[in-house]
N, C-alpha and C positions, 0 to 999 in steps of 0.2 A: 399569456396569450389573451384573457379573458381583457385585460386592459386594452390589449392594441383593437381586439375588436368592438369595444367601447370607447373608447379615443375615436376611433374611424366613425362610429353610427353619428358620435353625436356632432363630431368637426363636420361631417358633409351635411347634418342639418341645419346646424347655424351659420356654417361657412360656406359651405359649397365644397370644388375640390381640394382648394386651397386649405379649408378648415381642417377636411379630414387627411390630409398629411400634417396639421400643424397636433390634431387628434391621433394619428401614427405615433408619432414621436414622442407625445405623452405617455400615451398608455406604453409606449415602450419602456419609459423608465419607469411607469408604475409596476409593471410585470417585473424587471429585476429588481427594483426596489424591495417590494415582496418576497421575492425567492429570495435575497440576501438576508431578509429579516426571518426567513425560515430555514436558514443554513443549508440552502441549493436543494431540500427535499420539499416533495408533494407536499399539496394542502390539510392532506389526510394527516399527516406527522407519521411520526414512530408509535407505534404502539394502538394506532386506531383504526388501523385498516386491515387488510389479510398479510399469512407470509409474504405472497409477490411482493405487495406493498414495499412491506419494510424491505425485503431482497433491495429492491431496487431503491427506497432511499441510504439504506447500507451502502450500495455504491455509489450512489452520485454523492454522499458524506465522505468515503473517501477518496474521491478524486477534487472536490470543493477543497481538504485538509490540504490535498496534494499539492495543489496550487499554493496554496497557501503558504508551505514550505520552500517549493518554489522561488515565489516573490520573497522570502526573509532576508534575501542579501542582496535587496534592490533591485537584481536584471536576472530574469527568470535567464537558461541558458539552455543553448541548442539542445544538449544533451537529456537537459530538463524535460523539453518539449520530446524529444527523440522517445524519452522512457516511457510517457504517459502514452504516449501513441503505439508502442513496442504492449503496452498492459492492456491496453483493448485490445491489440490485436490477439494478445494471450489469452484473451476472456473471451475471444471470438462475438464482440458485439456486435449487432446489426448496425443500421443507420440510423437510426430512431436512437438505440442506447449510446449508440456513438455523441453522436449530437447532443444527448442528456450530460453525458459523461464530459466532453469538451466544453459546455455549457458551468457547468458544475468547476471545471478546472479554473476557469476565466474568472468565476464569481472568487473561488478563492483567491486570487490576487488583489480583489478591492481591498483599500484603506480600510476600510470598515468592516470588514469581514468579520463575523459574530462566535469565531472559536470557541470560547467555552461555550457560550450556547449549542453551537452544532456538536460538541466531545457529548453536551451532558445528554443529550437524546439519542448521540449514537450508546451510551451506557444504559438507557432506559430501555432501548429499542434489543440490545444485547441481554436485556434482564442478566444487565451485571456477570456473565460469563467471562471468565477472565481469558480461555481459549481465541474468543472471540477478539477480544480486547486488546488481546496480544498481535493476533493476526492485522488490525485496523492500524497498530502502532508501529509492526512490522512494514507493515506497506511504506509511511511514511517517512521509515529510517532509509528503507530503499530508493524511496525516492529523494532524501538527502545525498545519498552516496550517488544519485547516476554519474558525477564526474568524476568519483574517485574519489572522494574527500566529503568531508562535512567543514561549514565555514561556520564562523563563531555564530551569526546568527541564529543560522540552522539549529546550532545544537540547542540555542535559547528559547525556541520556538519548540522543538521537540522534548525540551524539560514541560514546556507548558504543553503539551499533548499527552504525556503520559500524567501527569500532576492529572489534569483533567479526566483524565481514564482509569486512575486509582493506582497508579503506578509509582513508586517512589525514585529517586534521584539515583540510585544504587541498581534497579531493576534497569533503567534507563542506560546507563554506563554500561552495562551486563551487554545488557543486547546492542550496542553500539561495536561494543568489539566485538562481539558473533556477528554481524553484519559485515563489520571492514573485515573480518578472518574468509566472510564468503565471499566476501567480492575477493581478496586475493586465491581463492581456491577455484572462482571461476577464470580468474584470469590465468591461473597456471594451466587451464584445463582439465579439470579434472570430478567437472559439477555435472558431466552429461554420462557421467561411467567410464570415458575414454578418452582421452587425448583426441585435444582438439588439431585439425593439421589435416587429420587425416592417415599416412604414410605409414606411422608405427603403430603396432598393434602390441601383445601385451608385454611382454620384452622392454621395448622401449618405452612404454609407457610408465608399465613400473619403473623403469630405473629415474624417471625423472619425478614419478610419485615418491619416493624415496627420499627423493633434497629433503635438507632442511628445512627450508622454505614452507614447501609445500605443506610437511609431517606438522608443522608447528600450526600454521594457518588451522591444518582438520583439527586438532587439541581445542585452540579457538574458537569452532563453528560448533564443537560440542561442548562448550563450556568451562572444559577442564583443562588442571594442569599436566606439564608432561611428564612429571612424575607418578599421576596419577596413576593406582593399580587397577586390574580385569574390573575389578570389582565393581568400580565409581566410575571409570568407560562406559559401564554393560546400563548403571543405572542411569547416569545421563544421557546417554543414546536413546533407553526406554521411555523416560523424561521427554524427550525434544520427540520423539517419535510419536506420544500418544497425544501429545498437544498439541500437535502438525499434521494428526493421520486428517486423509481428506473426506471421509467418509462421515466421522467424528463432528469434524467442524462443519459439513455440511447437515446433519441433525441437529446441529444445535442453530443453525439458524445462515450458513454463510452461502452467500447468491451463491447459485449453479457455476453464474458466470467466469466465479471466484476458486471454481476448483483446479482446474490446471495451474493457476498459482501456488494452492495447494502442496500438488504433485506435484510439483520442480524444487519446493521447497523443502519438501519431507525425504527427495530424492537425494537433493543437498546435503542433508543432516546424514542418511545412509551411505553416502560415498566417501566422503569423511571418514565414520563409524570404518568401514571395509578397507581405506588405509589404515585408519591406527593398526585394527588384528590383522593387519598384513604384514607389518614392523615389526608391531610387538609379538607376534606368532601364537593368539588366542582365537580359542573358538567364539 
């Protein structure tokens, strides 16, 4: 901002009006120039200003990533756009963070977008919490998958997001299939408590929680195999649960904004968790 109203002061005094549109237009691109060289956050950075601060460049970091992933397989896609728009609305941003947040989405599709720079200050800004880290990393596998799939790019781009957040190639695979297991468990319906539809209630609902499909997907979203006994169920549930609670991640530093994400996500992890011991007939 501070560019275009310095581009304008000085185009209208050497030029007149003509100058300060030719002074618009510069300080326009000194102003994004800037913010891309500061990975879509304030001038304050990570770690110099108050919580609010970082809260909010925490999110416009990751929605700048988002973009970012995004654009890796050359044409950002409806779907793309659909999700990022569906996540404000989920974080119930006003106009101002909207706009920061769309801002932030756009700059991550430039050529030059400064990824490791922007991963190593969202890891400084996190004082290295891995909870956090996981959540930042989680968003953008999500937003690989809004069409369904990850394309090779993607996943090349998301090796280098977790690499840069301290995550190994192995961690990254891990949560890629707990990812595609929830997108298939949202799609069979079964991520909001109930059968999506409508019409059945619990009758029918279980009996379609039941498929195979479905049973194998929840195994998936909690990590484990289906062999798996009560035992290593009960602890990676409690695993995924205490890493996910939203209470938790919002102590330790995650926007406000970012809690109903949260919540859907941690709810995710428990509906799952309440088909397997519906199957398998454990407390």
């Amino acid at each position: 901002m501070i560019g275009k109203i310095l581009g304008v002061f000085f185009g209208m005094l050497f030029g007149g009006p003509l100058g300060a549109l030719f002074g618009l237009f510069i300080g326009h691109q000194f102003d994004k120039a800037k913010r891309i060289n500061q990975g879509g956050f304030s001038r304050r950075g990570f770690g110099a200003g108050d919580q609010n601060a970082r809260q909010e460049e925490f999110l416009n970091a990751a929605y700048s990533v988002m973009g970012h992933v995004a654009k890796a397989k050359g044409q950002v896609t409806r779907e793309e756009i659909q999700l990022a728009t569906i996540m404000m609305d989920r974080m119930n941003l006003n106009a101002e963070q909207k706009r920061s947040a769309q801002e932030a989405f756009r700059d991550g599709k430039s050529a030059d977008f400064p990824l490791e720079k922007v991963l190593s200050r969202v890891s400084v800004s996190s004082n290295g919490r891995h909870d956090l880290l996981q959540f930042f990393l989680e968003l953008q596998i999500s937003a690989a998958f809004a069409d369904g799939s990850i394309h090779p790019e993607e996943r090349e781009v998301l090796h280098r997001i977790a690499q840069g957040l301290g995550f190994s190639a192995q961690q990254l695979e891990q949560r890629l299939r707990m990812q595609e297991a929830a997108f298939r468990f949202q799609q069979g319906g079964f991520s909001g408590g109930h059968q999506h539809g409508g019409g059945q209630h619990s009758s029918g609902g279980w009996q379609q929680a039941n498929s195979a499909s479905a049973l194998s997907a929840a195994y998936d979203v909690l990590g484990v195999s289906e062999d798996a006994d009560a035992k290593a169920i009960k602890r990676a549930h409690r695993k995924l649960m205490n890493e996910h609670h939203p209470d938790k991640l919002m102590a330790k530093g995650l926007p406000p904004e970012m809690m109903n994400v949260a919540k859907e996500k941690s709810q995710e992890i428990q509906n799952a968790y309440d088909l397997i011991k519906k199957v398998k007939g454990f407390k």
